[in-house]
N, C-alpha and C positions, 0 to 999 in steps of 0.2 A: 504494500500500500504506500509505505514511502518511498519506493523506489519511482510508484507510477507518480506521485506529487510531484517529487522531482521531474521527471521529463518531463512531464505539463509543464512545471515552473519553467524550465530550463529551452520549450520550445516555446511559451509565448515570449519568454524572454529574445529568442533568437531571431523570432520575426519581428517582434519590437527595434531588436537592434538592426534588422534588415531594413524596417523601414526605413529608419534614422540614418544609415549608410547610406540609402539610396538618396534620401534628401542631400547627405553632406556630397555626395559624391555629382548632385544637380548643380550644387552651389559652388565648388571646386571648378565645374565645368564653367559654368556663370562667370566664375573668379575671374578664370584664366583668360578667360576672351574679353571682360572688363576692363580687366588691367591695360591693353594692349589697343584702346579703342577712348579710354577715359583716365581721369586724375586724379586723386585727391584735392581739395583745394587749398590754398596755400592759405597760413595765419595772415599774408599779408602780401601783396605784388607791388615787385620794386622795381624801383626805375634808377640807371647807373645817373644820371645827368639830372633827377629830381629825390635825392635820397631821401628815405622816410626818416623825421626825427621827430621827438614826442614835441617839440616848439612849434613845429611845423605844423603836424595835424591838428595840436588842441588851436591853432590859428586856423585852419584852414574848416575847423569843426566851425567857428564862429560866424565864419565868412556863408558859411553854408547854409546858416543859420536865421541870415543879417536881411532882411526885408530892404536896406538900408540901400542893398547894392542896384534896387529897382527904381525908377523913374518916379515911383508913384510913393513908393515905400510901404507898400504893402506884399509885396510878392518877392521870397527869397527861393534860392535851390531848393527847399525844402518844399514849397507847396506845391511844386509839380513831380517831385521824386521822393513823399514822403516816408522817413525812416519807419515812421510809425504804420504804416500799409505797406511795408515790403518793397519801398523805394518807387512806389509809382504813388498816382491818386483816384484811381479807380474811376477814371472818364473816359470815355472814348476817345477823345482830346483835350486837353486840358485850355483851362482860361488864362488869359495874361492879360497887358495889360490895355484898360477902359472895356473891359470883359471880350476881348477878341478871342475869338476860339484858335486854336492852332490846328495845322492840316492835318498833322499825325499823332497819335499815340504817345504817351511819357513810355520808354521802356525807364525798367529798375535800373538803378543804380546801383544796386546790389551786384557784386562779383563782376561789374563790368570792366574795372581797368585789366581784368581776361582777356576781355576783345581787342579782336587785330585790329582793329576799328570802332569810330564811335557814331550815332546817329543811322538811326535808318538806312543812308543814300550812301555811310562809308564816311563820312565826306571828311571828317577829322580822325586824325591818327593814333589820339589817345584819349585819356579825358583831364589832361592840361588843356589838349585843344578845346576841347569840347565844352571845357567851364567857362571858354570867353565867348562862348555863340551868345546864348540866353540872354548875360547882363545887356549886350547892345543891340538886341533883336528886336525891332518895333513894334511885333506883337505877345515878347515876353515878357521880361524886363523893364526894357524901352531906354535904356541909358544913352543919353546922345553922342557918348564917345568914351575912349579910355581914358581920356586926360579927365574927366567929369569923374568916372567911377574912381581913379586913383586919387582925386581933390578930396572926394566924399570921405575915403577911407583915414586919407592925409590930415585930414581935421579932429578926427579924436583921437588924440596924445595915446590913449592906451594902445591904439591898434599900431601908431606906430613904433612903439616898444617892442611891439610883440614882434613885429618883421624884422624888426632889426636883431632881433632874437634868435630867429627863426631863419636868417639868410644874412649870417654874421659876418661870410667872406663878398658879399655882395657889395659895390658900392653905391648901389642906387637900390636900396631893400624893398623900398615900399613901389614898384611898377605894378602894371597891370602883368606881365607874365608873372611875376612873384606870387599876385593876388591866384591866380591860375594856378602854379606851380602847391599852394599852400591848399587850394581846393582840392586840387587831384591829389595831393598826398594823403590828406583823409580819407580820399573815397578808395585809395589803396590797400585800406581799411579796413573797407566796407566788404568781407569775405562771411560766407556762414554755412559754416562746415554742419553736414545732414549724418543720418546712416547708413546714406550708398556712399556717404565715405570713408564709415568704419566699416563696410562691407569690402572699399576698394584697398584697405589697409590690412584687409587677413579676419577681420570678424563674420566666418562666414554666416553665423546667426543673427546679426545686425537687421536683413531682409526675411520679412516674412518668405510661407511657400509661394502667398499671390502678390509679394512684390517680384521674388524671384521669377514668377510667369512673366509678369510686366516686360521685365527687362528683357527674358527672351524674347517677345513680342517686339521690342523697340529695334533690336539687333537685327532678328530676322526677317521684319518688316522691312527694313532698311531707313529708319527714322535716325537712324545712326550717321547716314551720311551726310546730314546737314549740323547734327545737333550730337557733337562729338567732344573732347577734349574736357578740361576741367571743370569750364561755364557748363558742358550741356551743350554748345551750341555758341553763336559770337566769332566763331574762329573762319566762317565762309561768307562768302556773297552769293547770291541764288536768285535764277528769276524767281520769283510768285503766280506760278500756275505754268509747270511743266507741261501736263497733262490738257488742264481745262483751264479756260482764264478762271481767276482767281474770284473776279466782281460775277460772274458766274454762279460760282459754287456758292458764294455768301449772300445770295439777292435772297433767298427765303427768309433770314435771319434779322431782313432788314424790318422793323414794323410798321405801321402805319403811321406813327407819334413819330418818327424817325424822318432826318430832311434826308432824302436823297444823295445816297453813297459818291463821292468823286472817284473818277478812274485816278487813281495814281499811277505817274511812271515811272517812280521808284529812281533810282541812280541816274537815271536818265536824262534828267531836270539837270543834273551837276557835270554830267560831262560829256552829254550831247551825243553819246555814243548810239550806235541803232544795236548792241550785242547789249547794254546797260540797261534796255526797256524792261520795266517791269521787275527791274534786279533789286532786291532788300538785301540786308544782312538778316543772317537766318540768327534768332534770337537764345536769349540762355533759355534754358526753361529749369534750371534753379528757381524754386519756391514758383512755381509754376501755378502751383495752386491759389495763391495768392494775387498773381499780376492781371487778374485780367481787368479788365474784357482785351482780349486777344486778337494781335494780327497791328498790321503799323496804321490803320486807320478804327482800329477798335468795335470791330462793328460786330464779334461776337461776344457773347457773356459766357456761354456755356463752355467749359474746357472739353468735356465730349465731344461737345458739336465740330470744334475749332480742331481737334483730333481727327475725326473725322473727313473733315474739309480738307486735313495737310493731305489727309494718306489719298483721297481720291485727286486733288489737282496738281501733288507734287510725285504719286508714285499710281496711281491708277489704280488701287485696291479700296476695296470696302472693305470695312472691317467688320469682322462679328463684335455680336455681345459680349460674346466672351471673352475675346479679344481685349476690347474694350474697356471692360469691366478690370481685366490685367492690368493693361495700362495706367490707368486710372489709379489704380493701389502704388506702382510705381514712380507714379507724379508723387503722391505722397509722401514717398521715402525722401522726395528731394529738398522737403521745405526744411529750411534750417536755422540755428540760431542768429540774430541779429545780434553784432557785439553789445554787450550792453553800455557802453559809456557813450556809445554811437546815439543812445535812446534819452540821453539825459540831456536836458537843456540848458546849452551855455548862457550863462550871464554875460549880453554883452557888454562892448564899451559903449559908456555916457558918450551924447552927442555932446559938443559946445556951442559957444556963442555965435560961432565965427562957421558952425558946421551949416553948409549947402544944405537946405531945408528939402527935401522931396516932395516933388510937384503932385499936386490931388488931380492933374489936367487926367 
């Protein structure tokens, strides 16, 4: 009688352990083609010729912070890439300034100094570039120049402490590439490591069984090809609607309450090219779950839907449910922590007497 306990014990035990090999040995599999295809993310992405230093960022936290840098003084980095919703503001386009709508999408700020590229169209090559668009863009910011944005900053004593703090071998501290230079070094920052990437680091338990599906799914989908490397995605440029135009696929999505989708032509606009039509940069989907409404003119809400829409116009598959369903858990695993000093709000510097007041025009 104990000897039959025993093999009972000892054969559910062996299928127990068979199942559990078969998992570790799916996830193993999982691993190894991960690794070879994606990255961990880094605590921080550095630039040789804008080094990260704690002067630098807690400046460039302020700056990011600073309403101050806008025409109107109400609109800072933050309101159209807020830390606090995952580095966007959950509009289809966001507002600037005398409530202008802008053509496209805020993507997140989050994980982006990743990308080989910043902006939708490419069009800036890092996000030093890309922090001087906004302040002098007449429907963001609205600043009328750099000499105005550096006078602004130039008038209160504490900000210019801090630069000359912060870009000590400098002998002109306080410019506008400094103010740039001190932005993108926070946002170098701005990284939030998830659990596909203590799954990409050897925890092969980190992924559920139906994130582990997901991931298959994204691989052998071939969602891989656009949306690869550390971000997720950020590292190519791609038309938008291989398959079927893109305004196409997304016309059911659009509602009635809703004005009328613009065609975008994407890189096009920026350099004129006829191979550029239609070309975006293909986006992180880090914290994916959190960025939308999705796509560079925002015109879906639903991440299913928007899932869906890539695989039919960039690779000509409909997915199943279940498919789907995978995915979906895999999105999941991507959302990640936001640093948290990133989330606390600097005290900034007092204006003065002598400080350029911000126009209500």
């Amino acid at each position: 009688m104990y000897r039959s306990l025993l093999s009972l014990s000892f054969g559910a035990a062996l299928l127990a352990g068979g199942g559990h090999a078969l998992a570790s040995d799916n996830a193993q599999r999982l691993h190894q083609t991960a690794q070879a295809l994606f990255a961990p993310l880094p605590a921080q992405v550095d630039k040789a010729d804008n080094p990260i230093t704690d002067a630098k960022v807690a400046l460039g936290k302020m700056l990011y912070y600073d309403p101050r840098l806008s025409e109107s003084g109400v609109i800072s980095c933050n309101t159209c890439h807020n830390l606090a919703t995952y580095g966007v503001d959950n509009l289809p386009t966001s507002l600037g300034h005398r409530w202008s709508a802008g053509p496209r999408n805020s993507p997140t700020v989050l994980n982006a100094a990743l990308h080989t590229t910043q902006f939708w169209d490419g069009r800036a090559v890092d996000v030093e570039e890309q922090a001087k668009g906004p302040v002098l863009n007449p429907i963001e910011m609205a600043l009328p120049s750099e000499e105005v944005a550096v006078a602004r900053i130039a008038s209160m004593p504490e900000y210019v402490a801090r630069f000359k703090a912060a870009f000590p071998e400098s002998t002109d501290a306080l410019s506008y590439d400094n103010i740039a230079n001190a932005i993108g070094a926070f946002e170098r920052t701005l990284t939030t490591p998830d659990r596909f990437d203590e799954f990409l680091k050897g925890d092969l338990d980190a992924l559920t069984e139906t994130e582990l599906a997901g991931l298959d799914v994204f691989i052998n989908q071939g969602c891989v090809g656009c949306h690869a490397g550390p971000a997720l995605g950020g590292q190519i440029e791609a038309r938008f609607g291989v398959v079927e135009s893109y305004w196409e696929a997304t016309r059911e999505y659009i509602g009635i309450n809703q004005s009328t989708m613009p065609m975008d032509v994407g890189k096009f606009a920026v350099t004129q090219k006829q191979e550029d039509l239609y070309v975006f940069k293909a986006p992180s989907l880090r914290n994916i779950t959190r960025t939308y409404p999705y796509f560079h003119d925002g015109s879906v809400w639903d991440l299913r839907d928007a899932t869906q829409i890539m695989a039919r116009v960039q690779l000509g598959n409909d997915l199943s449910e279940q498919d789907l369903d995978a995915l979906m858990a895999f999105y999941g695993a991507l959302e990640g922590e936001i640093p948290a000093d990133a989330l606390t709000l600097p005290v900034l510097p007092a204006s003065t007497a002598q400080t350029e007041r911000p126009s209500m025009r």
